[in-house]
Backbone as a ProteinNet text record, in pm:
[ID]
protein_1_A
[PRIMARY]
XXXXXXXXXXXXXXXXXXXXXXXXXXXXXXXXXXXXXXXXXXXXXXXXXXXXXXXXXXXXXXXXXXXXXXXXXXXXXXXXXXXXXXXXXXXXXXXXXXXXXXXXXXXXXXXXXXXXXXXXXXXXXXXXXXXXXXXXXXXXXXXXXXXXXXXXXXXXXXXXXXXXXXXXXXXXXXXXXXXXXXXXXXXXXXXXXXXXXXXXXXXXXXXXXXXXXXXXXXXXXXXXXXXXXXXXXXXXXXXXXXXXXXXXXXXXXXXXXXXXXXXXXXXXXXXXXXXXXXX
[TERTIARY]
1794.6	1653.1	1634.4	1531.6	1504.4	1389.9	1345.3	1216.4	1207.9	1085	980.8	927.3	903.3	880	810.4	668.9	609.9	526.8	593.6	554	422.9	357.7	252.7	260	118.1	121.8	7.3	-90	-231.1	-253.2	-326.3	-373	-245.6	-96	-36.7	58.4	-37.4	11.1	-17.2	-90.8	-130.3	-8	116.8	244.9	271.4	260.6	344.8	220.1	76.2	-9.4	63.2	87.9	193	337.4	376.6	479.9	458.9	365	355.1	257.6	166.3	114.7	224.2	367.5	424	494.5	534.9	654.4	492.2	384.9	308.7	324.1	326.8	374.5	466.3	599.4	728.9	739.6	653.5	675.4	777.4	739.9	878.6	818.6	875	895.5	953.6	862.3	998	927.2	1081.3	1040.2	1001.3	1009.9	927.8	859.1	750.6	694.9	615.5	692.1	628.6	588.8	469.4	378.3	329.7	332.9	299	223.9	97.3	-67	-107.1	-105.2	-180.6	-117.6	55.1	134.5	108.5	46.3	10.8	-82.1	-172.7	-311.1	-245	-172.5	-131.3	-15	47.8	84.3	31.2	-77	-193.6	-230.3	-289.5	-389.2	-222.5	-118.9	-19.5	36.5	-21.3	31.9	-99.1	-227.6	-306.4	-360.6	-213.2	-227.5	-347.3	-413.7	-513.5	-461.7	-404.2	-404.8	-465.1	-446.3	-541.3	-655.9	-633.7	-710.7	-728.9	-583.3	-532.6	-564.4	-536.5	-563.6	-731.7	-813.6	-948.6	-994.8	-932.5	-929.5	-924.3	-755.3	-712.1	-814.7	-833	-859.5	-1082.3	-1123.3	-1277.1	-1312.5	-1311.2	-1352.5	-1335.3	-1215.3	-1180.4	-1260.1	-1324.2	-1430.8	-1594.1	-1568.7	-1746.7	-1722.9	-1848.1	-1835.6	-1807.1	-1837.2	-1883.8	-1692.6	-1632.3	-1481.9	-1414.4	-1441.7	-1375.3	-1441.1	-1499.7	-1563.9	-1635.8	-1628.4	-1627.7	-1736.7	-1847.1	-1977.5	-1929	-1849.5	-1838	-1746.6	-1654.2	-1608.2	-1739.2	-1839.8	-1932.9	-1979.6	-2043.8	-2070.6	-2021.8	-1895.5	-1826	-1736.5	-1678.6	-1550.9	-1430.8	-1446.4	-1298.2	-1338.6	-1216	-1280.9	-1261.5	-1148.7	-1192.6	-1228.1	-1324.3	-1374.9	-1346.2	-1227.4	-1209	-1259.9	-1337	-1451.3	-1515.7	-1545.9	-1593.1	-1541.2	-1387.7	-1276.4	-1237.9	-1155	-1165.5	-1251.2	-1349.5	-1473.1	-1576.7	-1652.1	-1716.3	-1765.8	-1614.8	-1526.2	-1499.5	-1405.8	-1309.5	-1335.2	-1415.6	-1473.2	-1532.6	-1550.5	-1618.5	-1714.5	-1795.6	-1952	-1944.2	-1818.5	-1819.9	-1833.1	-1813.5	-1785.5	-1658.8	-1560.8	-1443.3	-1281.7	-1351.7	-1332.3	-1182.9	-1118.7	-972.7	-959.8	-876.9	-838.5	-798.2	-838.4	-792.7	-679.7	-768.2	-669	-525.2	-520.3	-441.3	-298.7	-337.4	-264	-222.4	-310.8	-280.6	-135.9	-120.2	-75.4	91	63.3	216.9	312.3	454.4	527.6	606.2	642.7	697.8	643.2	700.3	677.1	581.6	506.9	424.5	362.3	466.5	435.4	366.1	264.8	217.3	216	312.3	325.8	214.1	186.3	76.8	117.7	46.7	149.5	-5.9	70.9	3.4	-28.2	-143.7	-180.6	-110.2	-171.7	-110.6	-5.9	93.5	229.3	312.1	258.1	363.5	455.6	459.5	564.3	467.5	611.9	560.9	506.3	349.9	379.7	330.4	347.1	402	261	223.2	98	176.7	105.7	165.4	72	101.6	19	-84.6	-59.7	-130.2	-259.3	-258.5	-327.4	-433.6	-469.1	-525.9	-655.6	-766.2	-849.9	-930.1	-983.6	-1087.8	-1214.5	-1237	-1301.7	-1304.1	-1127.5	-1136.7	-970.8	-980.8	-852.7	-878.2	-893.1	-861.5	-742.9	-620.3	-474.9	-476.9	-502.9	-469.6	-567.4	-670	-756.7	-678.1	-580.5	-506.9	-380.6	-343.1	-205.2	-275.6	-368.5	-393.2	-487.8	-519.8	-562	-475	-497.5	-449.6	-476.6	-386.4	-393.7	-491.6	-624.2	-656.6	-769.5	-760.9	-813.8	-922.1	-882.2	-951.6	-906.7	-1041	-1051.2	-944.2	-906.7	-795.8	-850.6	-816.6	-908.9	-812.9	-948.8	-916.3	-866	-829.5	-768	-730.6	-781.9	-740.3	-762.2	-803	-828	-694.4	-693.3	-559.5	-614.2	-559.6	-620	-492.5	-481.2	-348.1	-399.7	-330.3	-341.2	-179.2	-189.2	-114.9	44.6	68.3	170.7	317.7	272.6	347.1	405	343.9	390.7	481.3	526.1	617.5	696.8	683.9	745.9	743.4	811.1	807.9	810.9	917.6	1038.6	1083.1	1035.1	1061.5	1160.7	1257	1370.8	1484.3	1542.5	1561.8	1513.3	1391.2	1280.2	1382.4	1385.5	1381.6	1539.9	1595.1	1761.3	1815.8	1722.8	1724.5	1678.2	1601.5	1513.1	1605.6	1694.6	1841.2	1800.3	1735.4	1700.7	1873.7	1898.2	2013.8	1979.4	1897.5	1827.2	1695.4	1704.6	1590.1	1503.8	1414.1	1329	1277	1242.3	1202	1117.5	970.3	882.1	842.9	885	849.3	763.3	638.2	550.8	573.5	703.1	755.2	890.8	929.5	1109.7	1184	1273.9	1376.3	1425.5	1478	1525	1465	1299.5	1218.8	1239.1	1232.7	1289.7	1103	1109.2	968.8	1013.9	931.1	958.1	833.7	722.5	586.1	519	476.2	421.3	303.1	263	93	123.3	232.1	237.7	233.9	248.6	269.9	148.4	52.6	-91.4	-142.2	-128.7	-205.4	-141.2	-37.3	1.6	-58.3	-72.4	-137	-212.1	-338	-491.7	-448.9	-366.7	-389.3	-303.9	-228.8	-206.7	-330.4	-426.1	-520	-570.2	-567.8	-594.1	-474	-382	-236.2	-150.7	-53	77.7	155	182.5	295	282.7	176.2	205.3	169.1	155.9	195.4	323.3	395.9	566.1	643.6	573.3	637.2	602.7	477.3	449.4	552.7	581.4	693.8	807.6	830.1	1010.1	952.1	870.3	832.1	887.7	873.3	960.4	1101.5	1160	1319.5	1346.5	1296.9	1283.5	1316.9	1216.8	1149.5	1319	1365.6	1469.6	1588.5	1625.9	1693.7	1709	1588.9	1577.1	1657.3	1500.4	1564	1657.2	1780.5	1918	2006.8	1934.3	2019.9	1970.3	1895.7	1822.4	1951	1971.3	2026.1	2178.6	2207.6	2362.9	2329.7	2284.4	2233.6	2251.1	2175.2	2165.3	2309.6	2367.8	2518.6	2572.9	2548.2	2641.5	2570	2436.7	2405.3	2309.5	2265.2	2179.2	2072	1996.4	1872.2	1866.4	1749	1652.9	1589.3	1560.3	1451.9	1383.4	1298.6	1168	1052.1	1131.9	1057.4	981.1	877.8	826.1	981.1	985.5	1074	965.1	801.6	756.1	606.6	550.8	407.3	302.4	297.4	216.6	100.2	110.5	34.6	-72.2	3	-121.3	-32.4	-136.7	-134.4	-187.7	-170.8	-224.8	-400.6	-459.6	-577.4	-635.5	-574.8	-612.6	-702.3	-821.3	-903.7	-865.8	-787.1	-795.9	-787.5	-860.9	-847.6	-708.2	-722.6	-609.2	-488.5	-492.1	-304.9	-302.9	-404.4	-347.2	-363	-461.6	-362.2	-237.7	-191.4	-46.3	55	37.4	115.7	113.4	-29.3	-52.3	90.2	57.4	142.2	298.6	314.4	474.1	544.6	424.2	482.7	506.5	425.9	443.2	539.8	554.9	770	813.4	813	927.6	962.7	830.4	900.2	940.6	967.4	1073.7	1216.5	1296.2	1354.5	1393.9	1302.4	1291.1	1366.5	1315.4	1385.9	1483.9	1555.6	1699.6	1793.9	1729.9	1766.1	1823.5	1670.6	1640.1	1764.4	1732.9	1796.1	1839.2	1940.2	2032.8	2156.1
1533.2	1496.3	1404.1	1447.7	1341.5	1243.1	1138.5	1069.4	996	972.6	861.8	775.3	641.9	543.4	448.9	472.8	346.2	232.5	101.6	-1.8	-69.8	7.3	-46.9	-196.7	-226.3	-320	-380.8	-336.6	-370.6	-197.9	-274.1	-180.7	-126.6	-196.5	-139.5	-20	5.8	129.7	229.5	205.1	342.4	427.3	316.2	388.5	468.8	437.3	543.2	661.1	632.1	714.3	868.5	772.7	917.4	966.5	884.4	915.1	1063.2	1070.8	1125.8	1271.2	1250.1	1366.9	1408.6	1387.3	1435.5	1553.6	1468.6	1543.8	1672.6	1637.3	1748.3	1888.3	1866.5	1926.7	1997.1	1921.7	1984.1	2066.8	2040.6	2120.8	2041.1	1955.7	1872.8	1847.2	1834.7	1839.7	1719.9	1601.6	1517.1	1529.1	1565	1562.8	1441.6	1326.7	1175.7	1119.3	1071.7	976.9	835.1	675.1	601	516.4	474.4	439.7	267.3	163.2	60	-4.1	-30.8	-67.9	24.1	-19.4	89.8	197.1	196.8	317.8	418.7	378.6	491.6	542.3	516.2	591.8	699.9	624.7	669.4	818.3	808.7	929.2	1005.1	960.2	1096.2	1154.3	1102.2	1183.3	1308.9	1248.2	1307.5	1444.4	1398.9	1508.5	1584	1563.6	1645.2	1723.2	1710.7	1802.6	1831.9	1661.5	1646.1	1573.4	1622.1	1529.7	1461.7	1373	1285.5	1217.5	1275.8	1167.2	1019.7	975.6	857.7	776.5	821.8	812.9	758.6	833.9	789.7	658.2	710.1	495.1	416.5	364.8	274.3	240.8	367.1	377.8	329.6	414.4	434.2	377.1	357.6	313.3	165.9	175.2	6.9	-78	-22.2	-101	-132.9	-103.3	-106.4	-234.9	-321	-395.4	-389.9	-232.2	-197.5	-224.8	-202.9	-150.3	-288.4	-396.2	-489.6	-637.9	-690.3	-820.2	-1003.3	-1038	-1171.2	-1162.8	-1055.8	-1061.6	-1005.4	-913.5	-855.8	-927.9	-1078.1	-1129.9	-1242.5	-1257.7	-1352.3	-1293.1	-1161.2	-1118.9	-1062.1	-1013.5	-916.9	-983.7	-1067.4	-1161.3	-1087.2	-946.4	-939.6	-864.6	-923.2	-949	-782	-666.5	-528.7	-505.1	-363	-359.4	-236.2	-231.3	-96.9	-18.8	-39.2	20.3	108.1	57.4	130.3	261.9	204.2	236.8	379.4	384.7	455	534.3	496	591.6	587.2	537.5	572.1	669	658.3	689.5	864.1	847	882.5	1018.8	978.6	1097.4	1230.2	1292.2	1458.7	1486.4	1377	1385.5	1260.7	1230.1	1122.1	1142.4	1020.4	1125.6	1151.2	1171.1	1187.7	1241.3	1303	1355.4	1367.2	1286.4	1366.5	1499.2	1574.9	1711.4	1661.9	1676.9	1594.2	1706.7	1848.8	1978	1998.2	1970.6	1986.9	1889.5	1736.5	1695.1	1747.7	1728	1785.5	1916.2	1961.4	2098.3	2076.5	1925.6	1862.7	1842.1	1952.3	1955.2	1826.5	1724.1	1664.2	1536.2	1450.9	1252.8	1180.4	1112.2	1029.7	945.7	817.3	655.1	569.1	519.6	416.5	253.3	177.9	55.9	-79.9	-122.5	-219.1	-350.9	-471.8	-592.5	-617.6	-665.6	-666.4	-828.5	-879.4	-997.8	-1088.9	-1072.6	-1138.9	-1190.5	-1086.8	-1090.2	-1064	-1104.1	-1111.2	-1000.3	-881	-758	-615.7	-612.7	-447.7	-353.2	-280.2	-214.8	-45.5	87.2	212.8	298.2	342.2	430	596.4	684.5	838	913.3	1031.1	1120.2	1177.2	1103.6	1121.2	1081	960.8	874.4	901.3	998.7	993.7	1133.4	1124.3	1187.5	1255.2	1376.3	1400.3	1278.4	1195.7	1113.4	1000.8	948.2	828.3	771	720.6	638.6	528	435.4	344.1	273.5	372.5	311.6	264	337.9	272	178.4	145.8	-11.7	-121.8	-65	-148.2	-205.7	-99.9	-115.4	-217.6	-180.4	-232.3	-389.6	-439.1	-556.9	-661.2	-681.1	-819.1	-928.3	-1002.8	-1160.6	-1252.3	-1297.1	-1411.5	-1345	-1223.4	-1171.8	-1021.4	-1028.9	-934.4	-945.6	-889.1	-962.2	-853.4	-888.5	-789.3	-689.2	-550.6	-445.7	-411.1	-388.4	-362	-203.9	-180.2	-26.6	-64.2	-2.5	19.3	-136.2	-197.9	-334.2	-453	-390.4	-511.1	-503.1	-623.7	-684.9	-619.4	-591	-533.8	-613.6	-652	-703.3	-618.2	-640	-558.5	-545.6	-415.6	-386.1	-439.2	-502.1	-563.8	-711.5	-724.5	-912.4	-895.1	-783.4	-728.9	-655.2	-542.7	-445.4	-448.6	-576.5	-576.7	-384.6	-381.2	-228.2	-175.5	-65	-6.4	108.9	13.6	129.9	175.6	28.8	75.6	159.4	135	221.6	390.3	399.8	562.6	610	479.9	536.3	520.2	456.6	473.6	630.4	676.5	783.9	903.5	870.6	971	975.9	963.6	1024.7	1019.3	1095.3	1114.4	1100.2	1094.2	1081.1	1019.5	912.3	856.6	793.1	847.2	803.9	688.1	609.6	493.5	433.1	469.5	448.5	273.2	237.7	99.1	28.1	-32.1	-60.7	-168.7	-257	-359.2	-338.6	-398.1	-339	-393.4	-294.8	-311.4	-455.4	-494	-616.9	-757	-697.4	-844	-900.8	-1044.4	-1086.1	-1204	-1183.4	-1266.4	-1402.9	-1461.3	-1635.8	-1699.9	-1658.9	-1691.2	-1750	-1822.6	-1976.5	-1958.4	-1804	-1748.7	-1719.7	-1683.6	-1652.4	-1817.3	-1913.3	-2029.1	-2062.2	-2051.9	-2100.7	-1974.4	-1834.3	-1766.4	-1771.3	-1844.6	-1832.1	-1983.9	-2088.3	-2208.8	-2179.8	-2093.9	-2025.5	-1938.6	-1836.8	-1799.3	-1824.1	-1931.1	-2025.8	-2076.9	-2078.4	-2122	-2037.6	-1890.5	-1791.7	-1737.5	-1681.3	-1594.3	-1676.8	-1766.5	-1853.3	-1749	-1630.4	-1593.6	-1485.6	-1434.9	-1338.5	-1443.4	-1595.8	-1667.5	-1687.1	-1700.6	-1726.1	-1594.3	-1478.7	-1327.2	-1347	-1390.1	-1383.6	-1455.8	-1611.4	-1673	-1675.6	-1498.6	-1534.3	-1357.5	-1297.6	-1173.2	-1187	-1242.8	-1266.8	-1287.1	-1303	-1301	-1157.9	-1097.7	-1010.8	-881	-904.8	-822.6	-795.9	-934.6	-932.5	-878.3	-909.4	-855.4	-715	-607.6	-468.5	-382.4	-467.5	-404.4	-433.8	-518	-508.1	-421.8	-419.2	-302.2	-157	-167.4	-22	17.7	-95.1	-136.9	-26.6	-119.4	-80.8	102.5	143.2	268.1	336.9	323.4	371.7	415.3	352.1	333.5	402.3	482.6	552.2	695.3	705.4	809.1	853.7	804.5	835.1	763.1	662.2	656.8	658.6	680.7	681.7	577.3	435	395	406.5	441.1	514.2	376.5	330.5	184	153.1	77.6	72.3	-28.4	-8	-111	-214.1	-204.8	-321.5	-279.4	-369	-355.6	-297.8	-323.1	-350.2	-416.8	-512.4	-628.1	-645.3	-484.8	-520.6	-550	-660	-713.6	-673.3	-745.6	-705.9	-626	-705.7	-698.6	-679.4	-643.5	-648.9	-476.3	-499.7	-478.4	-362.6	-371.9	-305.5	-179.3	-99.3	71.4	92	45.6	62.5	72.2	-103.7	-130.5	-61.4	18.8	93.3	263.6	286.2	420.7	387.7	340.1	294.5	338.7	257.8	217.3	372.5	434.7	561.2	649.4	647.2	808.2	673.7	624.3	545.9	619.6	629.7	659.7	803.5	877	1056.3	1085.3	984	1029.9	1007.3	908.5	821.1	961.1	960.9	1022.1	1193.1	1214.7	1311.8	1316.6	1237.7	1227.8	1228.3	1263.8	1251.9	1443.4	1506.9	1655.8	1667.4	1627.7	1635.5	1564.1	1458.2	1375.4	1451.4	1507	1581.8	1712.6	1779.1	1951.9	1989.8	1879.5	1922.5	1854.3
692.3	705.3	825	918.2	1026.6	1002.8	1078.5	1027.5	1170.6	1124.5	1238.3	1198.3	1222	1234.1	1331.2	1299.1	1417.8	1361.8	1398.2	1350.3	1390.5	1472.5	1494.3	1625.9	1636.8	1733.2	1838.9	1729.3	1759.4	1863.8	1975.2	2124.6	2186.7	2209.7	2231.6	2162.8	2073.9	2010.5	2079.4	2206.7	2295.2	2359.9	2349.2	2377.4	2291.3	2207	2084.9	2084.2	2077.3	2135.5	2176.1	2305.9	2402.2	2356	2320.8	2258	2156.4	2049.9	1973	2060.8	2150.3	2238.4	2298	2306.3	2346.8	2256	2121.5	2036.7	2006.7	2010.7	2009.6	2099.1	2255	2333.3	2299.2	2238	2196.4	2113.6	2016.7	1892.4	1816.2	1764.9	1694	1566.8	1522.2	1354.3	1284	1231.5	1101	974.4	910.6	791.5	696.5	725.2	689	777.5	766.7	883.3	788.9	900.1	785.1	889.7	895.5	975.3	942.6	998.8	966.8	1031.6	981.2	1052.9	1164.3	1298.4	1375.8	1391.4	1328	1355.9	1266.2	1149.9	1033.4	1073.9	1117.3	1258	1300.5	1360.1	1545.5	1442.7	1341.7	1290	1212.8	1190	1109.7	1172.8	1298.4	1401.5	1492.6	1482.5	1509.8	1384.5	1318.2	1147	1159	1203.6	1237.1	1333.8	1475.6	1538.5	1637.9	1647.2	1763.4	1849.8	1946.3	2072.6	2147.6	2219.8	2276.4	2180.1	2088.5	1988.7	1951.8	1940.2	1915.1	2062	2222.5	2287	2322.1	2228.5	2275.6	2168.1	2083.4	1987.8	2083.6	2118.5	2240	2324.6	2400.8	2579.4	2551.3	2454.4	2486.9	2369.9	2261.7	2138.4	2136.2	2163	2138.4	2242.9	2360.4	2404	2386.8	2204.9	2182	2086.8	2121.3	2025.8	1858.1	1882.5	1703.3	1634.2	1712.6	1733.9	1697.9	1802.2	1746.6	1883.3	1800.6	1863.8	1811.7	1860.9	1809.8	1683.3	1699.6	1624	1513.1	1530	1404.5	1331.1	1366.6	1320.5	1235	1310.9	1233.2	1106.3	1154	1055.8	937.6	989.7	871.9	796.5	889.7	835	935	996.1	1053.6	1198.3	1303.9	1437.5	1443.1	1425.9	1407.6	1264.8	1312.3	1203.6	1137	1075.3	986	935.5	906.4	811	926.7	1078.8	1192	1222.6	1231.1	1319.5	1229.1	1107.6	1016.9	875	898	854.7	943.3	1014.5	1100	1166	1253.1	1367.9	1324.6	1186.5	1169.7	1054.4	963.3	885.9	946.5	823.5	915.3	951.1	881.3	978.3	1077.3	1153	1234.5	1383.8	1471.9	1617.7	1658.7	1593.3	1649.3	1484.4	1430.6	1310.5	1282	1195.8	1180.4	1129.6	1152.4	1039.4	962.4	844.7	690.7	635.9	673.1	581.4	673.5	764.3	832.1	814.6	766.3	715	611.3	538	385.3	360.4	507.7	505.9	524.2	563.2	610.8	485.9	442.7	369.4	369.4	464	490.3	348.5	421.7	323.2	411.5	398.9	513.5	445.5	465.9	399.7	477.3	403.7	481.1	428	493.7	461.8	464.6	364.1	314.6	279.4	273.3	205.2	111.1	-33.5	-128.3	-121	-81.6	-80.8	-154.7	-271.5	-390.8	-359.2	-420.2	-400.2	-306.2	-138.4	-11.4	-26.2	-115	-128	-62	-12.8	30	-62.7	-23.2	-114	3.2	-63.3	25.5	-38.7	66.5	-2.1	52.2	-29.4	22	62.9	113.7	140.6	3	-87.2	-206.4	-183.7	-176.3	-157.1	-72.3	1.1	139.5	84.7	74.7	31.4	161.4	175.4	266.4	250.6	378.6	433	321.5	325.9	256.2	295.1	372.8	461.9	452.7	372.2	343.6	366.1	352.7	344.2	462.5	536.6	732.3	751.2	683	672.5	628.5	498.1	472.2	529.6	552	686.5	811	802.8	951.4	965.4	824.5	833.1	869.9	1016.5	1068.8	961.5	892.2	839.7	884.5	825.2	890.9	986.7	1050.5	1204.4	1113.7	1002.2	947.7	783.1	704.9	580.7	520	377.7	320	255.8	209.4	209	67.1	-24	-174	-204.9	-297.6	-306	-476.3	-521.7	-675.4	-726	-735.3	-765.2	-717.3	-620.3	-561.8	-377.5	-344.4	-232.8	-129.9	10.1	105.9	245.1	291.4	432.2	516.3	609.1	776.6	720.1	699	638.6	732.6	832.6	902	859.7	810.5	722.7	621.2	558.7	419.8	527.8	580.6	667	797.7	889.8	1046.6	1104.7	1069.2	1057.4	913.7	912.4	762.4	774	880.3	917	744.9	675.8	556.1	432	462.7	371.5	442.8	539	601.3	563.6	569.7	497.1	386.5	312.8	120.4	111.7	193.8	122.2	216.1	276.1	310.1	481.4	544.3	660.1	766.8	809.4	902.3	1051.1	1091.1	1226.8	1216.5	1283.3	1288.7	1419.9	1462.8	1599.5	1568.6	1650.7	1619.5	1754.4	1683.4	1828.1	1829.2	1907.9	1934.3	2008.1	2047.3	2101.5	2261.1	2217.8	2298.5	2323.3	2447.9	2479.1	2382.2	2347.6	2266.1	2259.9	2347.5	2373.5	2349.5	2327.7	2286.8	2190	2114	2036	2015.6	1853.9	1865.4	1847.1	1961.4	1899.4	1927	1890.2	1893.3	1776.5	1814.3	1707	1648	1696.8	1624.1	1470.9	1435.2	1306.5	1215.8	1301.1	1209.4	1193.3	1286.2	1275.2	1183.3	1220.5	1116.4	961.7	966.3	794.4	736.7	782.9	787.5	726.2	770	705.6	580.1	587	516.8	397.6	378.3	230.6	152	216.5	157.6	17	59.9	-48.2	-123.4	-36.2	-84	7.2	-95.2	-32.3	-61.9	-150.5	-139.2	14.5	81.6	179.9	286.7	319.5	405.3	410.5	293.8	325.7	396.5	315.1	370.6	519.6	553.1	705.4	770.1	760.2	806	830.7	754.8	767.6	833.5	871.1	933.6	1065.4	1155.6	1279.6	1316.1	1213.6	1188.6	1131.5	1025.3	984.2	1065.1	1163.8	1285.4	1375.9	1431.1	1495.3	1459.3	1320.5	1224.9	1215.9	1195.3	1169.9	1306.5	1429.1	1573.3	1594.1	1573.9	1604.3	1509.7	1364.6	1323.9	1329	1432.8	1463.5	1598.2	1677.8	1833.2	1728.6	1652.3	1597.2	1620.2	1489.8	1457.2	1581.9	1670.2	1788.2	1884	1881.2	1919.6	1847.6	1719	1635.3	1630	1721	1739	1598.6	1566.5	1443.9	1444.7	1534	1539.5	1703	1716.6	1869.6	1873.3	1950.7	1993.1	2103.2	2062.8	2249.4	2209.6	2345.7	2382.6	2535.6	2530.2	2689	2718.6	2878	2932.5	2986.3	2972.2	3007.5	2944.7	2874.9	2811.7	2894.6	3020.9	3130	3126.6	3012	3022.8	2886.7	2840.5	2692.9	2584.5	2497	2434.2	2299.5	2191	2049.7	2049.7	2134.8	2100.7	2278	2359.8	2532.6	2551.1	2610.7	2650.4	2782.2	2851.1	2998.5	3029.2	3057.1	3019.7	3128	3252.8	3301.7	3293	3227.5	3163.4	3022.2	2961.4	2857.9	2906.5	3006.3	3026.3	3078.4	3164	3208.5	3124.6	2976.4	2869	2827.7	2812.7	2749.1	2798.8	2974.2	3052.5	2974.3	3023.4	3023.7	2843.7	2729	2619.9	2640.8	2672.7	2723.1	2782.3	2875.9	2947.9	2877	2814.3	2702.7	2576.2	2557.6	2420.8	2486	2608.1	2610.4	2540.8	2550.7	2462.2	2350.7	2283.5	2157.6	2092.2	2172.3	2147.4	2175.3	2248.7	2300.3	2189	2126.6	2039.2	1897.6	1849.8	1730	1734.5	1826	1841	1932.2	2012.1	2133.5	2055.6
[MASK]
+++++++++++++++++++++++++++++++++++++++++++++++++++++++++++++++++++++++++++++++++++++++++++++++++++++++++++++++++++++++++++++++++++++++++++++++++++++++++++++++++++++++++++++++++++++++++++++++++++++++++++++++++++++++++++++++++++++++++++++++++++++++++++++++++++++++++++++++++++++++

């Protein structure tokens, strides 16, 4: 069994973007895909077989206020606005419609990683879960801590499946995978040592201390996975397809430029990825 994995990464998910318009190109095939916050997006619109789709989120969407802006932080409570982004946007009477049946059609596994407020634990939504014009899960995956409010689902609260699951590379080798791609948003080699997570877990003890502590030890976590991804790699059983340089975007950066950049840079990149799979 092979699998994919993209952890997400705000705007610079426009790499993996390309990355995934590519394995489209290819014709490539995994049989798991587990997606965490903007990466569970960025692999639906990939399991549904629209290209350049994911591409026009990033590049044209993400510059409307409706998308993600200080106002809609006054008003709504969260600076993007999910609810825009994924039903809006995103439904069949929307402007930019996913194929819902088309997923649906995907034999494969396709997890999407969530952190359960409450309880700072991972929790895994499935392709079950995912209704014609009701994606919620990737609202939930994708609520930034603190930067966007936590989004309910069955009477339990989920914030950015990234605070429980930096890398849900173990998740992919409990569940057997023998090859594993591993699309990454930032160079391999980066290592987080950024002090934003201390200020955004600060705030959010106020409501859920247990997914402020999960947040705190998320950056070690993070370092932890990608080096035993680094190992993996060396033994020939995982892939990481990484930018060798952001080109300047950031979680939440604005620049149509430096994210087409990032866009073409993921489209070479994930050449590799076939040679990997079935050479």
């Amino acid at each position: 069994m092979n699998a994919v994995i993209d952890a997400g990464g705000g705007l610079r998910g426009i790499y993996t973007a390309g990355v995934f318009d590519r394995c489209l190109d290819d014709d490539i095939y995994f049989d798991l895909c587990i997606g965490v916050s903007a990466g569970s997006a960025n692999l639906s619109t990939f399991l549904s077989k629209q290209k350049e789709r994911t591409y026009r989120f990033y590049h044209d969407y993400s510059q409307r206020k409706e998308y993600m802006s200080l106002g809609n932080f006054i008003k709504k409570g969260s600076y993007l606005d999910l609810e825009y982004i994924y039903e809006t946007l995103t439904n069949s009477d929307g402007e930019d419609p996913i194929d819902y049946q088309q997923i649906a059609q995907y034999e494969g596994q396709f997890l999407v990683a969530a952190t359960d407020a409450e309880t700072g634990k991972a929790h895994y939504f499935t392709k079950e879960d995912l209704y014609q014009d009701n994606y919620r899960v990737f609202s939930a995956s994708s609520a930034i801590p603190v930067v966007c409010k936590p989004v309910e689902i069955n009477g339990r609260k989920y914030i950015d499946g990234g605070v429980a699951v930096p890398v849900p590379l173990e998740k992919a080798l409990e569940m057997g995978a023998e090859k594993i791609v591993f699309a990454l948003s930032k160079p391999k080699f980066y290592r987080r040592t950024s002090s934003r997570n201390d200020i955004l877990a600060k705030i959010l003890k106020r409501k859920y201390p247990n997914s402020a502590k999960t947040l705190l030890d998320s950056n070690a976590e993070y370092d932890r996975l990608v080096d035993k991804a680094i190992e993996l790699e060396k033994e020939g059983r995982v892939l990481i397809v990484s930018p060798d340089d952001t080109c300047g975007v950031d979680t939440l950066t604005k620049d149509k430029d430096k994210l087409h950049l990032l866009y073409e840079k993921g489209y070479k990149d994930g050449a590799e990825i076939k040679k990997f799979l079935y050479e």
